[in-house]
N, C-alpha and C positions, 0 to 999 in steps of 0.2 A: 374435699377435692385438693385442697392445699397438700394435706397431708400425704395423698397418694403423688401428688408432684413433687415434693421434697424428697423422696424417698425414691423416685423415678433419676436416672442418671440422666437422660436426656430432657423431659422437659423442668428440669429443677436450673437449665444453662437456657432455654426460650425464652425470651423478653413476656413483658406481661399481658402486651397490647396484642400479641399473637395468640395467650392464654386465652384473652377473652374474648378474643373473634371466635375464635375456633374450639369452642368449649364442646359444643357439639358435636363437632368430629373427633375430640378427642375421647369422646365417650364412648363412640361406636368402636375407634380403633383400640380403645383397652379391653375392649371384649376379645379380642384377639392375642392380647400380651397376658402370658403367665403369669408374669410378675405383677403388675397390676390387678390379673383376677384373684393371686391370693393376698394383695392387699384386701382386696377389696369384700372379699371374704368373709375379713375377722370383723366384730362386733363396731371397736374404736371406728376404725377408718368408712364401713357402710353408714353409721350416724354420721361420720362430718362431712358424705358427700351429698351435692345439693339433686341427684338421681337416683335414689336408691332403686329404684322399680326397673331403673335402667338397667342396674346387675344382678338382676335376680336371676337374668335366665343364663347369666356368665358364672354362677356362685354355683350350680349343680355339676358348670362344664371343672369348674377347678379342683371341685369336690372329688372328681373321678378321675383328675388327672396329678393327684398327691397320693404317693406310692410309698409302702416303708423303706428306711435308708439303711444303711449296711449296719451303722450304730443304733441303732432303735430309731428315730427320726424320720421324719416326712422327706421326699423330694420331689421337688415340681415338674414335671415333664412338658411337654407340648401337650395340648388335647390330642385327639385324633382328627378332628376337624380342622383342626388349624398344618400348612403346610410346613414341610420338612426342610432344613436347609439345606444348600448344596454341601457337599465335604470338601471342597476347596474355599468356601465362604463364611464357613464358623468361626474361622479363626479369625478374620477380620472385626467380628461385630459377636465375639464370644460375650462381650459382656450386657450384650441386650439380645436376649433370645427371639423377641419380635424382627426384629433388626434382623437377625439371621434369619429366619423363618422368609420375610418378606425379600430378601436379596433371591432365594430360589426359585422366582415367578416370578414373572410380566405386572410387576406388582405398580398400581398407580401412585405408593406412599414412597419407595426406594425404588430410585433412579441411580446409574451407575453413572458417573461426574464427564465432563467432556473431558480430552487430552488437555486442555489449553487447562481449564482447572486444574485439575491434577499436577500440571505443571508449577502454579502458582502457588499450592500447596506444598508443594515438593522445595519451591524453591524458603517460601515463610521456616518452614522445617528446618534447612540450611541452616538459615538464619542460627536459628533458634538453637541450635544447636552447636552452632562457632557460639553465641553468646553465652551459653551455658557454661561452657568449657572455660570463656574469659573468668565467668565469674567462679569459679570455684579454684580458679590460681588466684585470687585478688582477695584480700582481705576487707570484712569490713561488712555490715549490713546492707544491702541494695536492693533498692523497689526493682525486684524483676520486671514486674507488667509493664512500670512506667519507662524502664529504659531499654525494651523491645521497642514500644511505642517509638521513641526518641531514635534510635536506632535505624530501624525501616524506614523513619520518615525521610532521615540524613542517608540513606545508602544513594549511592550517584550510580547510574545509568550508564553500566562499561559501554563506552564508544572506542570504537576501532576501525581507520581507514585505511587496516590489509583485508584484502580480501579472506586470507586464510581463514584469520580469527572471524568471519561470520560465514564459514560453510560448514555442512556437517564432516565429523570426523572420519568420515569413513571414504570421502575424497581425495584420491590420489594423486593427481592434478597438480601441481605447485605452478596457481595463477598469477602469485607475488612473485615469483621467479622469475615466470615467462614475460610477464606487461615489462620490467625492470630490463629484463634483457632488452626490449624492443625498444626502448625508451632509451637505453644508450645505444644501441644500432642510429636510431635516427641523429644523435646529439653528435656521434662519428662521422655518416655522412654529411651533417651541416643539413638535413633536414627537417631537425626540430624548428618549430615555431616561435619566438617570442616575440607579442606585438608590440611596437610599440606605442606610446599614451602621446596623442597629440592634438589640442585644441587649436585648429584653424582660426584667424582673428576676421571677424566680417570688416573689421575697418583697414586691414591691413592685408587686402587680398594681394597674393596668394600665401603669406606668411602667416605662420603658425606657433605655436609654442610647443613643445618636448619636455615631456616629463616623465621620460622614460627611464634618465638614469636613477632619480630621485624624484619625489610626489611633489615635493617642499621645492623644489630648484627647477628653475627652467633656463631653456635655452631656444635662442629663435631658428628655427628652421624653415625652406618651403615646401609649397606642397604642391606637387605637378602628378600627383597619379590619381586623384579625387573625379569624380563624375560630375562635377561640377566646374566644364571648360569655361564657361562663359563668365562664371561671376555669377549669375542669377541669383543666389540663394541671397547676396548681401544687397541687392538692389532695393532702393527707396520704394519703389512701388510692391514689389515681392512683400517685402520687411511689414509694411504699413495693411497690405491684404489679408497677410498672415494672422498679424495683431486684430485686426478688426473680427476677423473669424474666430478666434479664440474668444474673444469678450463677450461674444454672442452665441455661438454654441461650444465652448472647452472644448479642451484638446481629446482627441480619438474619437472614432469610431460610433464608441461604446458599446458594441457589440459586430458578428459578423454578420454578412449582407443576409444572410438565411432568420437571423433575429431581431434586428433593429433595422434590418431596410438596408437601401440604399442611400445617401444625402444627395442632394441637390448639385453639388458640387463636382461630388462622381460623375455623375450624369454629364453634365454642360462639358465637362475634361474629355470623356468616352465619345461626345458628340464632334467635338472638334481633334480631336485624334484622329476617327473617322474620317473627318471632312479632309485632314491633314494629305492620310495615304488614301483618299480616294476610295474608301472603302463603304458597305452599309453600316458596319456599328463595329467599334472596340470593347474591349474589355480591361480593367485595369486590376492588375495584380500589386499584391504587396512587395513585392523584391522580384525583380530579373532574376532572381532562383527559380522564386515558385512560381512564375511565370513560365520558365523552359521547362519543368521537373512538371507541371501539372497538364499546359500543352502537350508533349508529347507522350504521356501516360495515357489519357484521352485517346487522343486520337487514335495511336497504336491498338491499345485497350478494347477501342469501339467497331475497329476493323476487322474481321475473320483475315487468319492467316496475315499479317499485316509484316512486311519485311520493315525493317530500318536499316539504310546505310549513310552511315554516321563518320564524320572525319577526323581523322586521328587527333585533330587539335582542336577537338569540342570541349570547351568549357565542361565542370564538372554537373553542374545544374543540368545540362543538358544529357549527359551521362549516367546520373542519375535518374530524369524521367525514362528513360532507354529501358536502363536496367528494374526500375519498377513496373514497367509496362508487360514482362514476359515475353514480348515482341521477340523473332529470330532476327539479329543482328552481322550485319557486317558493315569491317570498319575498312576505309580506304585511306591511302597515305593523304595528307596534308596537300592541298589545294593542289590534285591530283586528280583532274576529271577523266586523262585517261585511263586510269584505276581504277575510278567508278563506272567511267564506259564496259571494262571489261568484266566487273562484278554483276552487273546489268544485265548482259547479255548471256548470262547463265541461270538466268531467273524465267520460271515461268511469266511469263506476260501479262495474266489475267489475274496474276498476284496482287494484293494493295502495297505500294509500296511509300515509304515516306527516307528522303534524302535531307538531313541533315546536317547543316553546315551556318557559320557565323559570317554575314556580312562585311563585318567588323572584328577578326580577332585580337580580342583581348589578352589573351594569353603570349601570342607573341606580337602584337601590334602589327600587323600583317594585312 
């Protein structure tokens, strides 16, 4: 058996621990390879395999399928039993005729490679072939195998933050173009963004520190536009509740109310919120965002036909649940009810409607 696998181009490259598992099937699948049945044929090679009984009924099919060759000589054909390859697939696997044979059928041994392999083959190949080229301008002996190895190992990971360079080329589109332009549109009007880095001091309310021009340098500032009017957050009692909660159940959550529950905490907060506006129960959200963005998604959401009329100086939170909801909308001028009166009364009646507006506007302090 050795002797027919040395002499085999494919399994003379199989590890040996695959040889011996699969000794078995590789017995069966040589009755199907030419080239193995006429190893396996001549005298030498059927003594040193450990099946000889195994090829006996393969040694009649080889017999019949060795034809004379143009020069006086034998040539090995396919059996007739054995399948034919495709003519677009010899040339891939011309030099293992099983190989070929088995590419032309739904064959359970040869499988055609997914894209993504192919790919990675495609790219080792690359490689291998810019490294070829180095070494044949370079003088000098060199462990090929070992500085492939070496090679691949060190090749680094092209990163690229244009968009171009990771679309396919066949994209017409110039995305880097278009975000660039839009990006100094807004920097023209004085629209861009930049925030600035500012650590509030609890002991020095309402002053703060600014480390916006520099990480390393500050400068004292105050702070009068924070949701924290009263001071609360630095209060002795607040400070000392806070701290006790942490030492006893850490900080978060730890998950969302659907997985780890609700705490206790929530609760007693949601009870006396309630109690507060006179209502049966609250609910608490994580941010005045997703409190207005998931209220009115909801509701809208859960009404047939559901109008919103929404005031042109709705915060964007609220704007957004609006526009996630699919809701048909109309917007009325800014603390404008007789614009909403007149919106109104163009509306079917029996319609759901939901009108909102900020108590409190934030956006212009109003």
């Amino acid at each position: 058996m050795e002797t027919l696998i040395r002499r085999c181009p494919f399994l003379s490259r199989v590890p040996q621990t695959f040889l011996q598992q699969a000794r078995k099937s590789l017995v069966v699948y040589a009755q199907r390879c030419p080239v193995m049945m006429n190893l396996a044929s001549k005298p030498v090679a059927r003594s040193l395999c450990s099946s000889s009984a195994s090829f006996q009924k393969a040694e009649d099919t080889v017999t019949s399928a060795q034809t004379p060759g143009a020069n006086g000589g034998t040539t090995t054909k396919l059996p007739q039993s054995h399948p034919m390859p495709l003519s677009g697939q010899v040339s891939g696997a011309s030099k293992c005729p099983f190989l070929a044979a088995e590419m032309g059928q739904n064959s359970g041994v040869v499988r055609q490679a997914s894209l993504q392999l192919q790919e990675d083959v495609q790219e080792v190949r690359t490689v291998q072939r810019d490294v070829t080229q180095v070494l044949a301008s370079s003088s000098g002996a060199v462990n090929t195998s070992n500085l492939m190895k070496k090679l691949l190992k060190q090749r680094p990971t092209r990163m690229s933050q244009l968009l171009q360079e990771n679309m396919p080329s066949f994209s017409n589109f110039r995305y880097d173009e278009f975000f660039e332009r839009k990006i100094e549109e807004k920097k023209s009007d004085h629209t861009y963004r930049v925030f600035k880095t500012v650590n509030r001091r609890a002991t020095d309310f309402p002053m703060g520190d600014d480390y916006t021009d520099s990480l390393s340098d500050r400068r004292d500032v105050s702070v009068w536009c924070s949701n924290d009017y009263l001071g609360m957050s630095r209060h002795p009692r607040v400070v000392n509740s806070i701290t006790e909660t942490l030492h006893k159940h850490g900080s978060g959550a730890g998950g969302t109310r659907n997985i780890s529950g609700t705490s206790k905490f929530h609760v007693e907060l949601e009870q006396e919120l309630a109690d507060l506006h006179r209502k049966d129960a609250a609910l608490l959200f994580t941010s005045c965002f997703v409190a207005n963005d998931s209220t009115l998604f909801t509701l809208a959401k859960m009404m047939p036909g559901c109008e919103i009329y929404s005031d042109a100086g709705n915060h964007a939170s609220m704007i957004q649940g609006i526009r996630n909801s699919g809701a048909k909308k109309f917007i009325f001028r800014h603390n404008d009810p007789d614009h909403l009166r007149e919106l109104l009364l163009k509306s079917d009646p029996s319609s759901p409607k939901i009108v909102a507006f900020e108590t409190v506007h934030s956006m212009d302090g109003e």
